[in-house]
C-alpha positions in Angstrom: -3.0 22.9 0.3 -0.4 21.3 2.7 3.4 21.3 2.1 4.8 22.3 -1.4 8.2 21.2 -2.4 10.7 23.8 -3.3 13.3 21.6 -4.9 11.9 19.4 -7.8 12.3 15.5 -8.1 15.4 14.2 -9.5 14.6 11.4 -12.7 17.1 8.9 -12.8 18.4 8.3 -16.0 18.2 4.7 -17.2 22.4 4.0 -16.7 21.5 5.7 -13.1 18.4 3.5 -12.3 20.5 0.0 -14.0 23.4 0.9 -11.9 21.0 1.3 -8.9 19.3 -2.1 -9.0 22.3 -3.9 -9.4 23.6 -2.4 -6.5 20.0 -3.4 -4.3 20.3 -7.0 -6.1 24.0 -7.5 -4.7 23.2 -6.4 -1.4 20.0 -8.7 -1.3 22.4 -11.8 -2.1 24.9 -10.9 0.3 22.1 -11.2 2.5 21.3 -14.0 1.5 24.3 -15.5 2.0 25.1 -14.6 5.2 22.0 -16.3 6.4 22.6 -19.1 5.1 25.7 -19.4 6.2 24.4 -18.8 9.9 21.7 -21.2 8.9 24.1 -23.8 8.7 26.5 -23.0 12.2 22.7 -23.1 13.9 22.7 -19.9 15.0 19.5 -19.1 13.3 16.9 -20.7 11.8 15.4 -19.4 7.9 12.1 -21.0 6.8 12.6 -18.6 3.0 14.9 -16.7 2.3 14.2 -12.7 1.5 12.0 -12.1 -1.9 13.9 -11.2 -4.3 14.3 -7.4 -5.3 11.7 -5.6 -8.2 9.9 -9.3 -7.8 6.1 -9.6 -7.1 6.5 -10.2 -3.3 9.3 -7.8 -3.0 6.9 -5.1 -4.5 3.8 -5.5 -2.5 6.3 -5.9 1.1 6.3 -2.5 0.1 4.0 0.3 1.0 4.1 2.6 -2.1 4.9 -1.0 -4.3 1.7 -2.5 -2.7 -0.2 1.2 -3.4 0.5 1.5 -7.1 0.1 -2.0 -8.0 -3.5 -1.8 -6.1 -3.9 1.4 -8.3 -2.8 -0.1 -11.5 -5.5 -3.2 -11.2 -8.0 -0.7 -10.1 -7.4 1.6 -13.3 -9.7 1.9 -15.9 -7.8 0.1 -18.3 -7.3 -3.1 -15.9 -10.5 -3.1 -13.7 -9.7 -6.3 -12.1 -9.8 -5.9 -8.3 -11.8 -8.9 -6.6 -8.1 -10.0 -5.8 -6.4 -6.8 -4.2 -9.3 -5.8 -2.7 -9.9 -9.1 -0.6 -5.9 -8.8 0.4 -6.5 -5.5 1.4 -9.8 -6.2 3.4 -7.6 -9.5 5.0 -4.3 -6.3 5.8 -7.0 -4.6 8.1 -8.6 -7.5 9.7 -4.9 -8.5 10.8 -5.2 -4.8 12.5 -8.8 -5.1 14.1 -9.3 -7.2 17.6 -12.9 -7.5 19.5 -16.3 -6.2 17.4 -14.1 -4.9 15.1 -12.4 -7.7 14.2 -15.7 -9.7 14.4 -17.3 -7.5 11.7 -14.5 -7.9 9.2 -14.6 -11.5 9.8 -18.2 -11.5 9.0 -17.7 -8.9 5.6 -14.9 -10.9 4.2 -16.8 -14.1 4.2 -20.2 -12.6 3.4 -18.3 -10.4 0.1 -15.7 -12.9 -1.1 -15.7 -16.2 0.1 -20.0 -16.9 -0.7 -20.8 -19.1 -2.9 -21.5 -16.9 -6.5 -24.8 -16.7 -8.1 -25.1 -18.6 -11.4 -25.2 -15.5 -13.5 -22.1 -14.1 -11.8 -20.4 -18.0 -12.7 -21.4 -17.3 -16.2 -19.7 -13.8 -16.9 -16.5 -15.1 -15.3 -16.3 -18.0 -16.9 -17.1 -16.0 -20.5 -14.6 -13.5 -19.2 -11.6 -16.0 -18.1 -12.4 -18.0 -21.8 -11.8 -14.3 -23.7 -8.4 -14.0 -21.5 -7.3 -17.4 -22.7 -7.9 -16.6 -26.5 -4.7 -16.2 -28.2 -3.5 -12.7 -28.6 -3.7 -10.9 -32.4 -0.2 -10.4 -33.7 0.1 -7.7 -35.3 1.5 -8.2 -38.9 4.3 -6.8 -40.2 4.8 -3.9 -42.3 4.5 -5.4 -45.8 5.5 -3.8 -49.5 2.6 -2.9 -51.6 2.2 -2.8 -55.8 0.5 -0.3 -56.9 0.3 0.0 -61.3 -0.4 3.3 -62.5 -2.0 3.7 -66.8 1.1 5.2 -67.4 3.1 2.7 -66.6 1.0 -0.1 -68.4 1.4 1.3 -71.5 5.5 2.1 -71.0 8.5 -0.1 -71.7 8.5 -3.0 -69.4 11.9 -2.7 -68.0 12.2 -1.8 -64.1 14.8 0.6 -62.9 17.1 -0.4 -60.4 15.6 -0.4 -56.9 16.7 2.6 -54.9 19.1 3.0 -51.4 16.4 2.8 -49.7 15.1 -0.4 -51.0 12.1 1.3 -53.1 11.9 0.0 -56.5 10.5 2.4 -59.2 8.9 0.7 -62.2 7.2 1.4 -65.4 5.2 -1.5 -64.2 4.3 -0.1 -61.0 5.6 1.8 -57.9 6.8 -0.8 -54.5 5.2 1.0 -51.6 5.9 0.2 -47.6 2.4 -0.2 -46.2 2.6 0.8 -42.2 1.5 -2.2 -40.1 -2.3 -2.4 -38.6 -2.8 -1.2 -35.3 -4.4 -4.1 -32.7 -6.7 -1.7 -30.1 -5.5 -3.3 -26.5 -8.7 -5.7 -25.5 -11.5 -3.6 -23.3 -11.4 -3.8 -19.5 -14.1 -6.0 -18.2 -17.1 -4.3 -16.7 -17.8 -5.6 -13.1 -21.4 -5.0 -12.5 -21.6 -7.6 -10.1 -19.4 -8.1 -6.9 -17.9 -6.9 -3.9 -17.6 -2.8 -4.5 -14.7 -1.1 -5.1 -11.9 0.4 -2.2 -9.5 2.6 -2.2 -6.6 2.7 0.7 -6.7 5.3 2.5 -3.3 3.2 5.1 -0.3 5.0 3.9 1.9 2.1 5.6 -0.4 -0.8 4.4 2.0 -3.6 2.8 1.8 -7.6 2.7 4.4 -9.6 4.6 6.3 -12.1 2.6 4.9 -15.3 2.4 6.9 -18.0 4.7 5.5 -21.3 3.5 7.8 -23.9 1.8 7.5 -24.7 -1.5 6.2 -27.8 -1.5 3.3 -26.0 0.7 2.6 -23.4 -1.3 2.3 -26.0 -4.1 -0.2 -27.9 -2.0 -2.1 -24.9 -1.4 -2.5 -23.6 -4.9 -4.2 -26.6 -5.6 -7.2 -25.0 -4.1 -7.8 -22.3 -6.7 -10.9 -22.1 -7.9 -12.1 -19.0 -10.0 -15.9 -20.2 -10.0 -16.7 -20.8 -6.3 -16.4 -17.5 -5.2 -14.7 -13.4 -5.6 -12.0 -14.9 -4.2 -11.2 -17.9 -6.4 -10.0 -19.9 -3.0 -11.8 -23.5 -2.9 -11.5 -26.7 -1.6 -9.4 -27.6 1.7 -8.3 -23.8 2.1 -11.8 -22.6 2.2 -13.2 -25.5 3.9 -10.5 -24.7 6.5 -11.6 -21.2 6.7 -15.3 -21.8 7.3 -14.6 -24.1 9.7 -12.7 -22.3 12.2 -15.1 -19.2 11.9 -18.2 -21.3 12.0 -18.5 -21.4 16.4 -18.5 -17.3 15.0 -20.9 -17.7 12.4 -23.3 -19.6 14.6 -23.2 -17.1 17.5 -26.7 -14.8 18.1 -26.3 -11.6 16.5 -23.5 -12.3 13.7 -26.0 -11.8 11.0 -26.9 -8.3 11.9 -23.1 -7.2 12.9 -22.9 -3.8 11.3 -26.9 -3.1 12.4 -26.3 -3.9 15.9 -23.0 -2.3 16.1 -24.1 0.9 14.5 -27.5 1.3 16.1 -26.1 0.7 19.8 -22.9 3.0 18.8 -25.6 5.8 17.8 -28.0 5.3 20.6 -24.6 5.6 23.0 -23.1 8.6 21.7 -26.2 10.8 21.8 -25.5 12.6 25.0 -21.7 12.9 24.5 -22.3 16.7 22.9 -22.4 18.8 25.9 -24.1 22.1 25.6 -21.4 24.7 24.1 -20.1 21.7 22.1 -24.4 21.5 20.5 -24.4 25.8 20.2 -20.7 25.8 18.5 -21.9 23.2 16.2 -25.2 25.0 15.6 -23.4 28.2 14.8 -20.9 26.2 12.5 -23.8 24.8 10.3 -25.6 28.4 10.4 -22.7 30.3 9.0 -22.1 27.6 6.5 -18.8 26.1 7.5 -19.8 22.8 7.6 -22.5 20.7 6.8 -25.2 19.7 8.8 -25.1 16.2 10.2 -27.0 13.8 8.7 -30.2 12.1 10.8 -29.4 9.6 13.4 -31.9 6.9 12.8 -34.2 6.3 15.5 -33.3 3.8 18.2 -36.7 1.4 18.7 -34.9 -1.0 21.0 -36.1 -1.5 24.6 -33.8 -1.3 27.1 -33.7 -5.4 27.5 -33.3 -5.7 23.6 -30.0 -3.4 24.1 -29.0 -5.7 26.7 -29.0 -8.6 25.3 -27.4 -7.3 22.0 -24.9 -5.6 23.8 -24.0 -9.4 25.6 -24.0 -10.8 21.8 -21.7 -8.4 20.6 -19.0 -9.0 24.0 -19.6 -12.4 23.2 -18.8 -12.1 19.7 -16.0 -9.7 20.5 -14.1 -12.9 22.5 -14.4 -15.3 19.7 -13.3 -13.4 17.5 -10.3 -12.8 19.5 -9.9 -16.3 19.4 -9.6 -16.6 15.4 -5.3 -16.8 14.6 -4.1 -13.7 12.8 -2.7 -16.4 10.2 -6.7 -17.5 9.3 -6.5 -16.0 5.9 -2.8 -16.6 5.0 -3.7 -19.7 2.8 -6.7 -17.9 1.0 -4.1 -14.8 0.3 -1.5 -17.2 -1.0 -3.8 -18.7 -3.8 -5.4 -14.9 -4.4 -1.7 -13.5 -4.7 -0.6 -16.2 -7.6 -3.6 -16.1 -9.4 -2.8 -11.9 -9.9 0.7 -12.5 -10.4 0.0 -14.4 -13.2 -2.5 -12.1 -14.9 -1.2 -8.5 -14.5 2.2 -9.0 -12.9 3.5 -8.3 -16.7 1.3 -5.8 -17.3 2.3 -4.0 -14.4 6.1 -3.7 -15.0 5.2 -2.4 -18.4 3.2 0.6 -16.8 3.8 3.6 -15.7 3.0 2.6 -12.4 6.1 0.6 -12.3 8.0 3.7 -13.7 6.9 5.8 -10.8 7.6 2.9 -8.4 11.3 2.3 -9.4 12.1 6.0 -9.6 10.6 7.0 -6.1 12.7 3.9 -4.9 15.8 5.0 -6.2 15.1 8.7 -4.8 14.7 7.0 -1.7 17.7 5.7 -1.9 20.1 8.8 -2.1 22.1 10.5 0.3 20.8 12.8 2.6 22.9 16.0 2.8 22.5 19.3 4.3 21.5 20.7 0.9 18.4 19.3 1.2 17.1 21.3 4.1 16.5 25.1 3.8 16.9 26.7 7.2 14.3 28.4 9.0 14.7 29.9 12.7 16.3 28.7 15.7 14.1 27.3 18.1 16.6 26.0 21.5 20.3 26.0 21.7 21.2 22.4 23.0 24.6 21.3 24.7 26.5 20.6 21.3 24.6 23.2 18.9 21.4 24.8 17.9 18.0 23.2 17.3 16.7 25.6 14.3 13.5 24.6 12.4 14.1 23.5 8.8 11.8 22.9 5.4 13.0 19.5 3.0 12.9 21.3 -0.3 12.1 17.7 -1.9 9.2 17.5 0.0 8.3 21.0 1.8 7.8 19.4 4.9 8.9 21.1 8.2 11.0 19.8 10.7 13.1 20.4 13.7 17.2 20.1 12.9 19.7 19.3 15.5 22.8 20.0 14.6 25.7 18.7 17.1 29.5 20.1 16.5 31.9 16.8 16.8 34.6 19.0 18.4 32.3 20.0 21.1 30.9 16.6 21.4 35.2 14.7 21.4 36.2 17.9 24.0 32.8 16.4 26.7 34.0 13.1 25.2 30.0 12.6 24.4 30.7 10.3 21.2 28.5 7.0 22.6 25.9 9.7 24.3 25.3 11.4 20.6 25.8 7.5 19.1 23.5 6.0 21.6 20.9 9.2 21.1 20.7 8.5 17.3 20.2 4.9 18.1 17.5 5.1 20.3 15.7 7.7 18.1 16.1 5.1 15.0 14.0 2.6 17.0 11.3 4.6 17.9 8.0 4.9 16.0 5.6 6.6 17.9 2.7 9.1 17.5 3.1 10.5 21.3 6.9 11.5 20.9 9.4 12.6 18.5 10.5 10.6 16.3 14.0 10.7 14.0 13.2 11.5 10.1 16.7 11.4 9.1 19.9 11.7 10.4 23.3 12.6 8.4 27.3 13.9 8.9 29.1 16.3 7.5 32.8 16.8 8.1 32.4 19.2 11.3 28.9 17.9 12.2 26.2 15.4 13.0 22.7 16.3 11.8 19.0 14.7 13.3 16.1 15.8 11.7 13.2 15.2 14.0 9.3 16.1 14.3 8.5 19.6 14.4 6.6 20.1 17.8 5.0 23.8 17.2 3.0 23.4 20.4 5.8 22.5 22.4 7.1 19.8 24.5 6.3 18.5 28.1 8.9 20.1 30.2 7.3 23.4 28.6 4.1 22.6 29.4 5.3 21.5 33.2 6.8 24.8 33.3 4.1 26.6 32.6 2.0 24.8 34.7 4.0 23.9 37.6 2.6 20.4 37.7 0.0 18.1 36.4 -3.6 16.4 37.6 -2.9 12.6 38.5 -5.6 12.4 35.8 -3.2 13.5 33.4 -0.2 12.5 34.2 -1.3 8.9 33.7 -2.8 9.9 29.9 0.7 11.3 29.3 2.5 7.9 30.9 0.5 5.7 29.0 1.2 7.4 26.1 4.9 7.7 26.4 5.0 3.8 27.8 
């Protein structure tokens, strides 16, 4: 289901993918450079400089990076994902404000940053001891002797070992005995802890660190593996716990999730109007979908709802009070202590494969090869809009094509420049948005959105004008 490419993937070959980095690595220190030589005229000001390409923070600033290497600790041959998992949890409390927010707070602390049991202390101590035994080498491949009774009872002269450095004896026969094979150490099995996530973001990535060094050494000094999932102790977690405890202490944070689902359900009962109830029926009858499962049963009097619904405001406020830096420290100490157990691991997977190839594809050209034509769908003033396919991907979009002589004879060139620009900028789910733009020698290409249920002006047309009701939804939206 959904788009199927027509074109397959191109693999770079390894001089391809070699030439390729060098080429992101040079343009990263020109970068580099050129800050730092603004840096020091004082025309801006750099705390860090950018992380350095195919490196650990390079990798998770990046969606697909961050992705794969969540996937890889979460594999069945890693299973370590305490770590990613609170960094994730910390990525979506950065994009939560009121109740929502005030409920992550109170899972993240409540799932990571608790005290652990003394059984749980145990296992991860055992665990982190097993980690820290030295590695089996594996031994070499070594020459065995092997005498036969014929050759005991023959002459006792050798014959001259062989090209390939095999001697044949009367004595006995030299043989190369393969090395052992070491089996890679089983994953641990977590039975205890926070469960497992998958991300289900496709643009969720971690920002670059921008503490100093000597403040990132400072903070590091917190790590502890056995005080919590997290492994983030002393003046970092004390920190923590101390800005959230006015939350903590508020009426109602200890049932968050209850309250917030029980007065959520008890609100949304009448919302269903009649046809909306009788479609739904139907829907379930004929076996489309499944039938919904039971609300639970709201035993709160109407005073009780009152009061929890003033808890959860007032929870919602302070919680909108909490810095969007809060868990920064905490992140920093979980972030080394991964890098330093699977970072290795990871560039020797095939995760890291995938990752560097789909970068480099990323990186190529755009050309007009890569689009199969479909139909036109609008002239404009400098070409045709037609609707396209990107055989890479099988996606549909809309393709604007503008002729350069038409646009240099209505001397246009900073209208189509400024157009491009402007569509660059824009990320929106409420208007169309620029995939990719490209030249050729007698044309300028934008692929854009494909809008199959058509665009405002159409709909104004059609209409002749709009409610006020609606025509602030469709201002807010655009705004």
């Amino acid at each position: 289901d959904g788009p199927r490419p027509v074109l397959p993937w191109q693999i770079p070959e390894e001089e391809e993918l070699s030439r390729w980095k060098a080429g992101v690595l040079s343009g990263t220190t020109k970068t580099v450079s050129k800050l730092k030589a603004n840096t020091m005229k004082g025309v801006i000001t750099v705390v860090n400089p950018p992380p350095v390409p195919f490196e650990f923070e390079w990798t998770l600033a990046h969606a697909l990076g961050f992705f794969l290497f969540s996937s890889y600790l979460k594999s069945e041959a890693v299973n370590d994902y305490f770590g990613i998992n609170f960094m994730e949890e910390v990525l979506r409390w950065k994009h939560t404000r009121g109740r929502f927010r005030a409920e992550k707070t109170s899972f993240i602390v409540s799932n990571y940053l608790s005290p652990l049991p003394p059984d749980v202390k145990a296992k991860i101590a055992a665990a982190a001891e097993a980690a820290a035994a030295p590695p089996v080498v594996e031994e070499p491949m070594t020459a065995s002797t092997t005498t036969t009774p014929a050759a005991a009872n023959a002459d006792d002269t050798p014959s001259a070992p062989t090209e390939n450095g095999e001697k044949n004896g009367r004595h006995g026969e030299v043989e190369m005995v393969p090395p052992k094979k070491v089996a890679p150490p089983p994953a641990p099995i977590l039975d205890y802890g926070p469960p497992k996530t998958q991300i289900d973001e496709w643009d969720m990535s971690r920002e670059p660190t921008q503490y100093t060094e000597d403040e990132l050494t400072e903070i590091r000094l917190s790590a502890d593996p056995l005080v919590n999932y997290a492994g983030v102790g002393g003046e970092v977690l004390e920190s923590i716990l101390n800005r959230v405890d006015r939350l903590r202490r508020s009426p109602g944070y200890a049932s968050l999730p209850d309250v917030h689902e029980e007065l959520s359900e008890d609100e949304s009962k009448d919302e269903m109007d009649e046809d909306a109830k009788l479609h739904q029926k139907n829907m379930i009858d004929s076996g489309i979908i499944d039938p919904p499962p039971e609300k639970k049963i709201s035993t709160l009097t109407p005073e009780e709802k009152l009061t929890k619904k003033r808890s959860l405001r007032t929870l919602s406020l302070i919680s909108n009070e909490l810095p969007d830096s809060l868990w920064d420290p905490a992140e920093v100490i979980v972030a080394e202590a991964i890098r330093k157990k699977h970072w290795e691991g990871f560039q020797k997977s095939e995760f890291h494969t995938k990752l560097l190839n789909f970068l480099w594809f990323q990186d190529k050209p755009v050309v007009e090869e890569d689009f199969f034509l479909m139909r036109v769908l609008g002239r404009g003033g400098f070409g045709l809009v037609t609707a396209c396919k990107k055989g890479t991907s099988g996606k549909l979009y809309a393709m604007k094509v503008q002729n350069k002589k038409r646009i240099k004879i209505k001397k246009a060139d900073q209208l189509t420049l400024n157009e491009q620009k402007c569509l660059a900028d824009i990320n929106s789910p409420f208007v169309v948005n620029l995939k990719y733009s490209f030249q050729s020698q007698t044309d300028v290409f934008l692929i854009l959105d494909l809008m199959t249920g058509g665009d405002l002006s159409y709909h104004l047309s059609q209409r002749g004008f709009f409610p006020k009701k609606e025509c602030l939804y469709y201002g807010a939206r655009i705004m």
